[in-house]
C-alpha positions in Angstrom: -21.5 19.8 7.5 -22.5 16.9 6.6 -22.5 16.2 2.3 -24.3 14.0 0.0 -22.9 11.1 -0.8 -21.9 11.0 -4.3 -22.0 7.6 -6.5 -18.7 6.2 -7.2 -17.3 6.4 -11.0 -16.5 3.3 -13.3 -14.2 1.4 -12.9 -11.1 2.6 -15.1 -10.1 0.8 -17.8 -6.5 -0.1 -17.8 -3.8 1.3 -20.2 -0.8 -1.5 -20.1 1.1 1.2 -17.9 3.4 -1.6 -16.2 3.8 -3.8 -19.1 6.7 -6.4 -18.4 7.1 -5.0 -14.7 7.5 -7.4 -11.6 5.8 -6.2 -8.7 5.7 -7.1 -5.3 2.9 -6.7 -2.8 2.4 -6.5 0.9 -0.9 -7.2 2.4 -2.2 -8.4 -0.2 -4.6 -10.8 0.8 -8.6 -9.8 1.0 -10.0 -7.0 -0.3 -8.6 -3.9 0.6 -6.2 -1.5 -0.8 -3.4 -3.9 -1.3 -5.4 -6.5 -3.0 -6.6 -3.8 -5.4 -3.4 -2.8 -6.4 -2.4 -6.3 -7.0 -5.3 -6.9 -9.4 -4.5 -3.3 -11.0 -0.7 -4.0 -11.7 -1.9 -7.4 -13.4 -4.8 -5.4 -15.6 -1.8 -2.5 -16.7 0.4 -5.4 -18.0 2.9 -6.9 -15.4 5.0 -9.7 -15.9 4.2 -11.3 -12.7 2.8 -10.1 -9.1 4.2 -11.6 -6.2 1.7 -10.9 -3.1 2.9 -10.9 0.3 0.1 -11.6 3.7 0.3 -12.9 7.1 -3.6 -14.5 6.8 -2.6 -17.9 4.9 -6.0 -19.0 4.0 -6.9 -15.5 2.6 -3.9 -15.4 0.9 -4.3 -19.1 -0.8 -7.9 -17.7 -1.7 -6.7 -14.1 -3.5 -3.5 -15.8 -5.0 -6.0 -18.4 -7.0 -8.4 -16.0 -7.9 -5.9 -14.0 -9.5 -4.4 -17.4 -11.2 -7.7 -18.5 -12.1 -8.1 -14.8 -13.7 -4.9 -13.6 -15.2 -2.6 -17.1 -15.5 -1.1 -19.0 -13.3 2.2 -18.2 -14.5 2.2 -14.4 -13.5 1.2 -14.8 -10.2 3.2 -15.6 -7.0 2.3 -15.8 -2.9 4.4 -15.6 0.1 3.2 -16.0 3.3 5.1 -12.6 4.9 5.2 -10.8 8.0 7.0 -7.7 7.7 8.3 -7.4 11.0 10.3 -10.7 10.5 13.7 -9.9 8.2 13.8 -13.1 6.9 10.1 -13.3 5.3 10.3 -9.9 3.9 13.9 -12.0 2.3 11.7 -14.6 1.0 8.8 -12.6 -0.4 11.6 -10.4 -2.7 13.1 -13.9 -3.3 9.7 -15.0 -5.4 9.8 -12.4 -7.8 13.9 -13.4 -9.0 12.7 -16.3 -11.0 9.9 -13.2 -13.2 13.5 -11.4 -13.3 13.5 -9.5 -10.0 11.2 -6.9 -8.3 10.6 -3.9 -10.4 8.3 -2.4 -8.4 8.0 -2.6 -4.8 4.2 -1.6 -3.1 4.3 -1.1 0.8 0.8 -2.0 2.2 1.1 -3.5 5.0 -0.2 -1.5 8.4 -1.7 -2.2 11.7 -3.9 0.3 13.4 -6.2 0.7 16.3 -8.0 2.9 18.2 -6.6 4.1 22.1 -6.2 7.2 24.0 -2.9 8.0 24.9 -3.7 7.7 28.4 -4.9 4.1 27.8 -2.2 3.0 25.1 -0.2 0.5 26.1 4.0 0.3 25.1 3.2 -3.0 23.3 0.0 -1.9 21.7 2.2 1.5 20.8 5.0 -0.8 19.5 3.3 -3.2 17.6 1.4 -0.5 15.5 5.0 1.2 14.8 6.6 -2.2 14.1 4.7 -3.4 11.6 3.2 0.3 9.7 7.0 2.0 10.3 9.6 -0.2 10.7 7.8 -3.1 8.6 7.6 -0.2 5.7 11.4 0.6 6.3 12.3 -3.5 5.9 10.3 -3.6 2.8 12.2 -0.4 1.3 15.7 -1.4 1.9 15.4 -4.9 1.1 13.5 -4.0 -2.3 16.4 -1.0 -2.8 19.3 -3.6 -2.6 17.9 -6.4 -5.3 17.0 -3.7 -7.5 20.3 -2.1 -7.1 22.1 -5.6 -7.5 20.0 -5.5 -10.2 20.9 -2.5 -12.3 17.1 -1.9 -12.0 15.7 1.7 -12.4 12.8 0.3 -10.2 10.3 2.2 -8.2 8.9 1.7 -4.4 5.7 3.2 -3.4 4.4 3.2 0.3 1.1 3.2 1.7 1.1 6.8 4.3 -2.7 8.3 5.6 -3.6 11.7 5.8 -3.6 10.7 9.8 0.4 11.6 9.4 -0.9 14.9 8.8 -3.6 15.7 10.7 -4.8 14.9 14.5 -7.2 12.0 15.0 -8.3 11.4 18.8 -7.3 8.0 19.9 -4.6 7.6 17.3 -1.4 8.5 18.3 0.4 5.5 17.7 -0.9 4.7 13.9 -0.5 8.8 13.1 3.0 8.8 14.4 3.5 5.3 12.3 2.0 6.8 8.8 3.7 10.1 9.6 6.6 8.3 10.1 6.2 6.6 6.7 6.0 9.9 4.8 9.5 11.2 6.2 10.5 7.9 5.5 9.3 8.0 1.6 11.7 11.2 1.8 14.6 10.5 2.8 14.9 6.4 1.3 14.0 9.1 -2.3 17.1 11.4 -1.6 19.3 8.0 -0.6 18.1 6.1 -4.0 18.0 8.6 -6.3 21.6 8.4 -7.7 20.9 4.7 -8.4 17.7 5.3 -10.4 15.5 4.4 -7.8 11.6 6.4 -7.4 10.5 6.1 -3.8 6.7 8.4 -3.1 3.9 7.7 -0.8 0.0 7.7 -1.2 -1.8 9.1 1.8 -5.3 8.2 1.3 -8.3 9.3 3.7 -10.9 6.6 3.7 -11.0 3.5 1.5 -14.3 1.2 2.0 -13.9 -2.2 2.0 -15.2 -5.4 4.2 -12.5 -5.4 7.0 -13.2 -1.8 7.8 -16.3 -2.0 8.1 -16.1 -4.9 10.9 -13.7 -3.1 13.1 -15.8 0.6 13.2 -19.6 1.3 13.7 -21.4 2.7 11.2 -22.4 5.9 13.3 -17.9 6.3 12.8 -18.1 5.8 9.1 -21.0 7.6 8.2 -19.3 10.4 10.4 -15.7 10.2 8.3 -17.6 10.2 5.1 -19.4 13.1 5.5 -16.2 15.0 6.0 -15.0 13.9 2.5 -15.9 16.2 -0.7 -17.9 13.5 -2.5 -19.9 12.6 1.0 -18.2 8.9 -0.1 -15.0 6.9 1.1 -13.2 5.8 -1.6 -13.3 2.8 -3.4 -9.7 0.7 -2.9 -9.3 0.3 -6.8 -9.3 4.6 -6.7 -6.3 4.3 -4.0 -4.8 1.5 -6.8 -5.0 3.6 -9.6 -2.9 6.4 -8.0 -0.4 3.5 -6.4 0.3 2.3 -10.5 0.4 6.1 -11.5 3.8 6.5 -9.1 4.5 3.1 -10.3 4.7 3.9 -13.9 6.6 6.3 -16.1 3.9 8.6 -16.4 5.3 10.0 -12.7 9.3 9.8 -14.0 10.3 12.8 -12.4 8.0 12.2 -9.2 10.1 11.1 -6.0 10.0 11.5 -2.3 6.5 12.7 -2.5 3.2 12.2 -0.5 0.2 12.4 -3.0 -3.0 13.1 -0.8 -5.3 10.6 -2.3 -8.4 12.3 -0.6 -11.2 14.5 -1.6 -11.1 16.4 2.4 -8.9 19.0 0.8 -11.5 20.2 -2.0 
């Protein structure tokens, strides 16, 4: 059944929910999720943002805008790919002089579309590297400067409902995203005697520009006719649920998945 699309809300305005908070972002750059949620943080009162991409020129481009916007003193970029160690290092090492990450957002995926009979080992890899392990990096570098720290700080990861759920042709990225979610779990149970929040969004279908040049529109128009509101979601709704496990509003949330997706109505 195919359902008509509904128009999307206003835009929400913000309510200083991560006033005097540091926060680091991955993928960052452009306009999806990640980019919303760095904009978000800025509008709910952080100290500073420090975003994280591997697309230098985009990442120039959103790190200005957001300077030009909010003040070139709260905002920070690092070119970072989080399969490299030693980047994800230097990313976390921008936010020490805004007095050390708070809040640490995991964005960064790769996925792709392959049957299994089809999927190569370094097509399979490379999607696990960067969504999995590149989530994993992120988490225990954050964990350790915010336990150095003293910080109560908080990490939020970026799952899909694809870790839930079977998808033809995407074994690798479901795998990845589920692997995320037991991830989020586990890193929770590990941090929690040090004050540390770690949950998950798992978000169906967020429109924005890079999306739509990688699928057809016959693809999209199919996925959002499976969704409640006959719509895919608009990255700042994604955001505002990212800042709402970022904040103390969610103080007794951890190792949770929130299904950010109107499939399940």
């Amino acid at each position: 059944m195919t359902r008509p699309e509904q128009p999307a809300p206003a835009y929400v305005p913000a309510h200083g929910l991560l006033t005097d908070r540091t926060v680091v972002v991955t993928a960052a750059a452009g306009a999806g999720i990640g980019a919303a949620v760095a904009r978000r943080v800025l509008e709910e009162g952080a100290r500073a943002v420090v975003i994280g991409d591997v697309h230098e020129r985009r990442l120039g481009e959103a790190a200005k805008a957001l300077g030009e916007e909010f003040g070139d003193d709260r905002v920070a970029s690092v070119l970072c790919d989080v399969t490299r160690e030693d980047d994800v290092a230097t990313l976390l090492d921008a936010a020490e002089p805004f007095g050390g990450v708070d809040v640490m957002v995991n964005n960064a995926g790769l996925g792709g579309t392959a049957s299994i009979l089809e999927m190569t080992d370094e097509a399979w890899s490379r999607v696990l590297d960067i969504t999995l392990t590149g989530t994993f990096r992120c988490v225990r570098a954050a964990a350790r400067r915010m336990t150095a720290h003293g910080t109560r700080g908080v990490i939020v990861n970026n799952a899909s409902v694809v870790g839930w759920r079977a998808q033809e042709g995407q074994a690798h990225y479901a795998a990845a995203k589920a692997g995320v979610m037991a991830l989020t779990r586990c890193a929770a149970m590990d941090l929690a005697e040090h004050g540390i929040r770690v949950n998950a969004v798992s978000p169906s279908l967020a429109m924005h520009p890079f999306l739509a040049k990688v699928t057809t529109e016959e693809f999209l128009a199919d996925l959002k006719g499976r969704e409640a509101f006959g719509r895919a979601a608009e990255p700042w709704e994604i955001a505002n649920v990212m800042v709402f496990l970022a904040s103390d509003y969610s103080s007794y949330l951890t190792g949770e998945v929130v299904s950010v997706s109107s499939q399940h109505a």
